[in-house]
C-alpha positions in Angstrom: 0.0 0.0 0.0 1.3 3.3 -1.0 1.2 6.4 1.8 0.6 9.6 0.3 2.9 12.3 1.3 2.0 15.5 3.8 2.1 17.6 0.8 -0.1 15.4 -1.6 -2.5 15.1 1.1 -2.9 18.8 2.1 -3.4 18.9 -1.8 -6.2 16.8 -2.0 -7.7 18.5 0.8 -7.4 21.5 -0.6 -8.9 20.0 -3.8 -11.8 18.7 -1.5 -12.8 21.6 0.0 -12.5 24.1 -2.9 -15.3 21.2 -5.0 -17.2 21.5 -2.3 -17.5 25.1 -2.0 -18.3 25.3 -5.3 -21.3 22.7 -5.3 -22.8 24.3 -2.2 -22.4 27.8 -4.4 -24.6 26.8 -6.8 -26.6 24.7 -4.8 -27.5 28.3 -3.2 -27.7 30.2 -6.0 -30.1 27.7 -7.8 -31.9 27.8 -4.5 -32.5 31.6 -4.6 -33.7 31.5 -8.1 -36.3 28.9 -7.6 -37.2 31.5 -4.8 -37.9 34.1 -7.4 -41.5 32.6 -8.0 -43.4 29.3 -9.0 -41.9 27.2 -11.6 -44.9 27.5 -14.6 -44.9 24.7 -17.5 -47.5 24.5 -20.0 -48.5 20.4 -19.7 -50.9 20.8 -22.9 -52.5 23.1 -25.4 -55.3 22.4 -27.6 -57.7 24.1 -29.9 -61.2 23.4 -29.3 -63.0 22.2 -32.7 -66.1 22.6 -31.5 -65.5 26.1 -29.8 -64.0 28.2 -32.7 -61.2 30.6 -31.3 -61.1 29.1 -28.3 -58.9 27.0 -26.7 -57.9 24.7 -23.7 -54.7 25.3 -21.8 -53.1 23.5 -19.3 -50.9 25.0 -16.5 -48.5 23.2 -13.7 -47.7 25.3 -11.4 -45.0 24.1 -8.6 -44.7 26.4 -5.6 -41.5 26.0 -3.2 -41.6 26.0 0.1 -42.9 29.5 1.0 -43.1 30.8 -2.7 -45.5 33.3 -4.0 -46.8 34.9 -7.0 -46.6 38.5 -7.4 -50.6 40.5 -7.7 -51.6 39.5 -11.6 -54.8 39.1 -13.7 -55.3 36.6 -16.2 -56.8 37.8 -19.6 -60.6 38.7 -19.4 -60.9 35.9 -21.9 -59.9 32.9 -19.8 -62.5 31.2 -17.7 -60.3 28.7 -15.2 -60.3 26.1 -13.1 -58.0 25.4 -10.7 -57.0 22.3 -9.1 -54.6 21.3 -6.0 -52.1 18.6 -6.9 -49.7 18.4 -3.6 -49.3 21.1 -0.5 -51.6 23.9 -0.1 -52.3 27.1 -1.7 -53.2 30.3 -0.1 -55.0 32.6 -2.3 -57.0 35.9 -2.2 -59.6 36.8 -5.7 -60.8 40.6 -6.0 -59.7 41.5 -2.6 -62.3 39.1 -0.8 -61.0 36.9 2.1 -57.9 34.9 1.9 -58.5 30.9 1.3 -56.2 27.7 1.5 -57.1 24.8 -1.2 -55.5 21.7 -0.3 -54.5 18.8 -2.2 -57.9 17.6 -3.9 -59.7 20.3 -3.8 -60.3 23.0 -6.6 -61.9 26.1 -7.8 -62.9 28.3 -10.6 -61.8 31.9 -11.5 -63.8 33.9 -13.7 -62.7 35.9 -16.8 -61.2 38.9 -15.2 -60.4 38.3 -11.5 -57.7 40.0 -9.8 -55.1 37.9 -7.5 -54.0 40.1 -4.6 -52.4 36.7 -3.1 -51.4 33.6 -4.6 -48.7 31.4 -2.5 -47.9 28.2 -0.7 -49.6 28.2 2.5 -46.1 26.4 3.4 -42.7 27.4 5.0 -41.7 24.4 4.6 -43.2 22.0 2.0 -43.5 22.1 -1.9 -47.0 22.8 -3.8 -48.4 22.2 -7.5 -51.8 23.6 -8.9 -53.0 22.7 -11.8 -54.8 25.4 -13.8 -57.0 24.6 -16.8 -57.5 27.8 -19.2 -60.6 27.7 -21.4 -59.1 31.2 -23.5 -58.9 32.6 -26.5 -56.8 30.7 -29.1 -54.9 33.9 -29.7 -54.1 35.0 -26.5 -50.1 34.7 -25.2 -50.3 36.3 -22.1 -52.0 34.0 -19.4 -50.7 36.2 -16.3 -50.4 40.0 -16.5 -48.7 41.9 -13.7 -51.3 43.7 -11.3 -50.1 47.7 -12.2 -49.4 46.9 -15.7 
């Protein structure tokens, strides 16, 4: 068996600890953009044949721990309906009263409402809604910025 030399071994340390301070780096920074807001991802898009200009959209939307939306409307076109996947979401419509959904349980939104509040109800665990848009085919924007 070979014994690595003082010097070699101080090296490797060295080598050790600068990897390691590198993977925690961006292990923090990815952790601080995820922070940013909810991670959106269209899951399906269709035209509806029997609907002309309309169409269905489908929206995943995965909340980290603690993770909010900012204040937005979604076009006056869109009727949606919302659905809890995992977690909980807190969420306020028009300025009415605050309400959690929990996994399983679901809601609509009418074409036009206003979020004030939109977040995981948790600190410390993840959560996904599912949105389904019923919009016009044309539309691109499905979340507008309240003060835009």
């Amino acid at each position: 068996m070979k014994r690595i030399r003082t010097s070699e071994s101080v090296g490797l340390l060295r080598l050790t600890l600068i990897v390691c301070a590198l993977v925690a780096t961006v292990g923090v920074r990815s952790g601080i953009a995820a922070d940013e807001g909810p991670k959106v991802t269209v899951v399906f898009d269709h035209t509806l044949p029997n609907v002309p200009g309309k169409s269905i959209k489908g929206i995943l939307v995965e909340y980290g721990p603690g993770v909010a939306s900012v204040g937005h409307m979604h076009p006056k076109s869109a009727f949606i309906y919302a659905t809890v996947l995992e977690g909980a979401i807190r969420t306020s419509v028009n300025d009415g009263p605050a309400v959690i959904y929990r996994a399983g349980q679901n809601f609509p939104e009418m074409p036009g409402d206003r979020h004030t509040l939109d977040e995981n109800a948790s600190k410390t665990d993840p959560a996904k809604l599912l949105a389904v848009f019923v919009v016009d085919t044309d539309e691109k924007e499905l979340l507008t910025p309240l003060g835009k």
